[in-house]
PLY file of the C-alpha trace (Angstrom):
ply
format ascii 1.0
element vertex 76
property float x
property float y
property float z
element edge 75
property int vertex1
property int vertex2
end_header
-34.90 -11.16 170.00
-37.23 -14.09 170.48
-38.97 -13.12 167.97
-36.89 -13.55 165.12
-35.63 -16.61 166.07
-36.25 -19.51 163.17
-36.35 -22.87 164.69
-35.89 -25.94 162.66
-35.50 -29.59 163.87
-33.58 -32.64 162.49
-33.12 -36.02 163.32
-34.54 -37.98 166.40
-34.54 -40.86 164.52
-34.40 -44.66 165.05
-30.92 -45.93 163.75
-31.30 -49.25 165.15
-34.98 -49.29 163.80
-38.19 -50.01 165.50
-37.14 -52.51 168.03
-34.88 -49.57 169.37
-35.61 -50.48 173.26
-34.43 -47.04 175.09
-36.31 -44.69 171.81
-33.66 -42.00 172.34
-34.26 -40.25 169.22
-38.34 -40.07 170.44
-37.68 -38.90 173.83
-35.23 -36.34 172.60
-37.97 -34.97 170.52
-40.58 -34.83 173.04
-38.26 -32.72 175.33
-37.05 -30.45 172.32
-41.50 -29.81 171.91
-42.08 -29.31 175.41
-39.05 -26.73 175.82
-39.50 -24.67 173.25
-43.23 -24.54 174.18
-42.75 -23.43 177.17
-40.46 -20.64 176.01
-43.13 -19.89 173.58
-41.53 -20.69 170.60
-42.45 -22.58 167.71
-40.97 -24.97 164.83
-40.59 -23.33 161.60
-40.09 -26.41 160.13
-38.60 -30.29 161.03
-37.00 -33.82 159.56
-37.66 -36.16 162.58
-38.24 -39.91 162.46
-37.53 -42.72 160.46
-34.24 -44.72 160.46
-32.11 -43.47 157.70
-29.11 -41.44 159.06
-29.34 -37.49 158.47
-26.24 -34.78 157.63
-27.64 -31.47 158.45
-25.66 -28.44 156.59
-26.25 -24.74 157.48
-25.04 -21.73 155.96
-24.80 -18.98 158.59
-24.61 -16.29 155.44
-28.17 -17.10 153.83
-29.48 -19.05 156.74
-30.02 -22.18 154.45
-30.84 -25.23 155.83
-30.13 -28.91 153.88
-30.54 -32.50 155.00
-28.43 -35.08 153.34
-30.20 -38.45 153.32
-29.45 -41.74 151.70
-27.73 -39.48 148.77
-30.53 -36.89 148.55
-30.71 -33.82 149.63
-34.00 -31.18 150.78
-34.17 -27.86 152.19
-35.77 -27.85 155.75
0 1
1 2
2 3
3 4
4 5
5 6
6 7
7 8
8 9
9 10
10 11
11 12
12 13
13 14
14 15
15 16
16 17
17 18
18 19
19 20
20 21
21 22
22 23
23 24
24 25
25 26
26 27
27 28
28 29
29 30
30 31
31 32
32 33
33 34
34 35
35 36
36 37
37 38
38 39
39 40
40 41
41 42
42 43
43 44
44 45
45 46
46 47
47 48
48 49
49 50
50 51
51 52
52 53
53 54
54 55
55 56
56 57
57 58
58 59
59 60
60 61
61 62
62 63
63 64
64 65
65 66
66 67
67 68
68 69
69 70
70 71
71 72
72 73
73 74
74 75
């Protein structure tokens, strides 16, 4: 059911920083925004941007989300 999806977003970012000339990682997010508005769904939460690669882990048996980033590590 639609409505208990949770929708998170990571990464769109820059690797070849801000002279990037095609802005993949940008473009990518503006589509993501646009199709899950118009299927009426939201972001729960998001990690976009920036140039620093991004390992994204998920555990399908809590549903826990965690970015690994220049040897840190959050919960999205």
């Amino acid at each position: 059911q639609k409505s208990r999806l949770i929708v998170k977003a990571a990464g769109c970012g820059k690797p070849l920083g801000n002279d990037e000339m095609f802005k993949i990682g940008e473009r990518n997010y503006t589509v993501l925004k646009k199709l899950l508005w118009k299927n009426n769904v939201l972001l729960e939460a998001e990690q976009v941007g920036g140039t620093a690669s991004r390992t994204v882990h998920f555990d399908l048996s809590t549903g826990r989300t965690t970015i690994s980033s220049g040897g840190a590590k959050t919960d999205l």
